[in-house]
N, C-alpha and C positions, 0 to 999 in steps of 0.2 A: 549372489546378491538378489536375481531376480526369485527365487522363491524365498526369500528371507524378507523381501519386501513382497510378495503374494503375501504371508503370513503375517505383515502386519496390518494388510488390509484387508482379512479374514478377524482380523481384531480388535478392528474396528478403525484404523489410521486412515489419513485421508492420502491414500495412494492414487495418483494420478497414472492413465495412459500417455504417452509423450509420440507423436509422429514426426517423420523428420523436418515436416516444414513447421513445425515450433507449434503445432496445434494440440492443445490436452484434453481429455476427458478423464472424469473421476473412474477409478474404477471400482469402486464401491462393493468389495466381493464379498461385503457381508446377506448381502441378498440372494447368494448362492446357498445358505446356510439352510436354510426352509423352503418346502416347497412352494414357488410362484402362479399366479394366473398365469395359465396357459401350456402350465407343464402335462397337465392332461390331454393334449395334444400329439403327445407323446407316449408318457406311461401307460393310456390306452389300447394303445397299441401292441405292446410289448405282452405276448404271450407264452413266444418259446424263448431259449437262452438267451442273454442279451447283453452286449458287450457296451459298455459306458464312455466315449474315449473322451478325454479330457475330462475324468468325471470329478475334478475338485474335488467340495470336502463331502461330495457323494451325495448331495439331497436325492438325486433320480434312483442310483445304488441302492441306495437305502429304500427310498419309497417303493422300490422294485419288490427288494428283496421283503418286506413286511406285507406285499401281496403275496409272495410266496413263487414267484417269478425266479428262476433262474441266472444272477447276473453278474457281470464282473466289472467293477470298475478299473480305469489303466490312470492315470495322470502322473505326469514328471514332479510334481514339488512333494517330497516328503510329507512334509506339516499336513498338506490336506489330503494325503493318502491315510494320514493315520487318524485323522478326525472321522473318515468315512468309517474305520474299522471300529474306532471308539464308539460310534453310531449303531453298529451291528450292518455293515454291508461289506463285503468280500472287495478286496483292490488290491492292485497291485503300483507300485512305482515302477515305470518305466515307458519309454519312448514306442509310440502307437505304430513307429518305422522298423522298431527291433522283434523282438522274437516274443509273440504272443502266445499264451496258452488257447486251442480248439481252434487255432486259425483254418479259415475257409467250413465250419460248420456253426457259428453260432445263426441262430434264424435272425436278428436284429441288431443294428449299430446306430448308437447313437452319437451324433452330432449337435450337440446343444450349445446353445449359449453362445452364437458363433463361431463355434470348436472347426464349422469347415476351413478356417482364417491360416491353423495351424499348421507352420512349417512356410505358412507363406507362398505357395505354390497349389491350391486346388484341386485341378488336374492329376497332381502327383498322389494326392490324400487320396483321392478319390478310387484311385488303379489300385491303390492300398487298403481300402474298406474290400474291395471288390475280390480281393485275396482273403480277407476276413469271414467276409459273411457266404454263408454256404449258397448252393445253387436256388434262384428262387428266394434268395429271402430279401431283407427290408433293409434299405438307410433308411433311416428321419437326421433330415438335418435344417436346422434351423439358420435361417437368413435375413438379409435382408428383402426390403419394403420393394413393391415394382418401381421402376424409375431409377431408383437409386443406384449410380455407378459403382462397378464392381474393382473391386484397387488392390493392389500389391504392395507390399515396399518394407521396413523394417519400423518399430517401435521399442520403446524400452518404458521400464516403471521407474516413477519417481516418486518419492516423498521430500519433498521440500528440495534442500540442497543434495542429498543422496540419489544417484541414479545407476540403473541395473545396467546391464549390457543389453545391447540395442539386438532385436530378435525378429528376423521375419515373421510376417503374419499378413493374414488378405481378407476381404471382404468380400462376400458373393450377394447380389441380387436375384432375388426370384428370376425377375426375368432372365437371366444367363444363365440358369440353372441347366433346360432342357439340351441347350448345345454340349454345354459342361459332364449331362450325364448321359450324352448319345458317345460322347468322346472316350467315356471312361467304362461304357459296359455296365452302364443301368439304364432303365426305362422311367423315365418320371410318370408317377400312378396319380399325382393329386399335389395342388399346392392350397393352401390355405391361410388365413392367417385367424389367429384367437388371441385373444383378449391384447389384442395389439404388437401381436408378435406374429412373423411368418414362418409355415414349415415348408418342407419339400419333403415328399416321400418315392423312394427310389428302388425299383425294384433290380435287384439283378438277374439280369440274363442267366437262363439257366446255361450250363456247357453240356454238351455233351459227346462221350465216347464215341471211338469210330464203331464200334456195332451199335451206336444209337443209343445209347442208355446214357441216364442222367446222373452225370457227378455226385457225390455225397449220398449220404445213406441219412442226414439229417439227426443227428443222436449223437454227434458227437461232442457239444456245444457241453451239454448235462455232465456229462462224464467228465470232461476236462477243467469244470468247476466243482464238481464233487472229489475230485482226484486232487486237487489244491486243498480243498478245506480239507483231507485227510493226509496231508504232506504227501501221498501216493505220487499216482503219474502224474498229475496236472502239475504238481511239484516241479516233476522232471521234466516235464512242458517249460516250465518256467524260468528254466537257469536263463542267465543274460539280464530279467530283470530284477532291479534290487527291492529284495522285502525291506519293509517298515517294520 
């Protein structure tokens, strides 16, 4: 139910967020469709491989890969993995906690739209990018406003009298970013905000070998999205999530 209602507020329906103390907001996910002020905040950024998580019906996917950017979208609801592909941008469906393809070498991950909220837990997402993204390279993840309390707890979607199943999900402030990414193994490089939205940009800690040498060889990110678009390895990177 709850991507069957994502999918009709990609369609224009007036789908509501619902938290548990009875407070809504529209979720209005037709504005995920095109790229927004302030998405350059972002896609700027994105030079080497660059993994999408929660990338809906792919607007960043897409605007990536029409640069000519290496990138892979992941998100759970069907419907909007397959608008990303209908679009011309590479995704896959499945869960950002399961088994990714070029895990621990893509050079950038992105957190958009809130996407650090996902699963509900933070901290957990965060130890999880940090598995993802190769030694040295980049989160952007987008947040909230300074001041604004950082929360926890479960929501579900509505449309009118139909309601999904109730799903954790969290909100992060800029300001508890820095604690959040000392905890999880990045280094916050810069916060900003543009055209009325905030980013975080997060480096991680490079690891390194006991003779001193640095993790990852950087090149693997490329290969495990050219390996998917040729059903090859990336392919066989990818069992566990399900194609569209």
């Amino acid at each position: 139910m709850i991507g069957e209602l994502y999918a009709e507020s990609l369609a224009g329906a007036e789908v509501d967020i619902e938290y548990e103390d009875g407070r809504r907001e529209p979720l209005a996910a037709v504005r995920w469709l095109e790229l927004i002020d302030g998405d350059e905040a972002m896609l700027s950024r994105c030079a080497g491989p660059t993994l999408d998580v929660g990338s809906g019906p792919g607007r960043l996917t897409v605007g990536l890969a029409r640069r000519g950017v290496a990138v892979l979208g992941i998100d759970v609801t069907p419907h909007a993995v397959r608008l990303t592909r209908q679009a011309g941008g590479p995704a896959l469906c499945g869960d950002v906690f399961g088994h990714v393809p070029g895990a621990g070498q893509w050079a950038t991950a992105l957190l958009a739209d809130g996407n650090i909220g996902i699963g509900g837990d933070p901290p957990a997402l965060l130890r999880r990018m940090r598995e993802l993204v190769r030694p040295g390279g980049e989160l952007i993840a987008e947040v909230g406003p300074p001041g604004e309390p950082s929360t926890a707890g479960r929501v579900r979607l509505r449309h009118g009298d139909v309601t999904g199943a109730w799903f954790r999900w969290a909100g992060v402030s800029v300001s508890d970013v820095p604690p959040l990414a000392r905890e999880s193994g990045f280094t916050v490089t810069d916060c900003r905000e543009e055209a009325g939205r905030w980013f975080a940009y997060l480096r991680q800690e490079c690891r390194t070998s006991a003779d001193g040498a640095t993790e990852g060889d950087g090149k693997g990110g490329d290969g495990a999205i050219e390996g998917w678009r040729r059903g090859g390895a990336g392919d066989a990177a990818a069992r566990g999530l399900r194609r569209v």
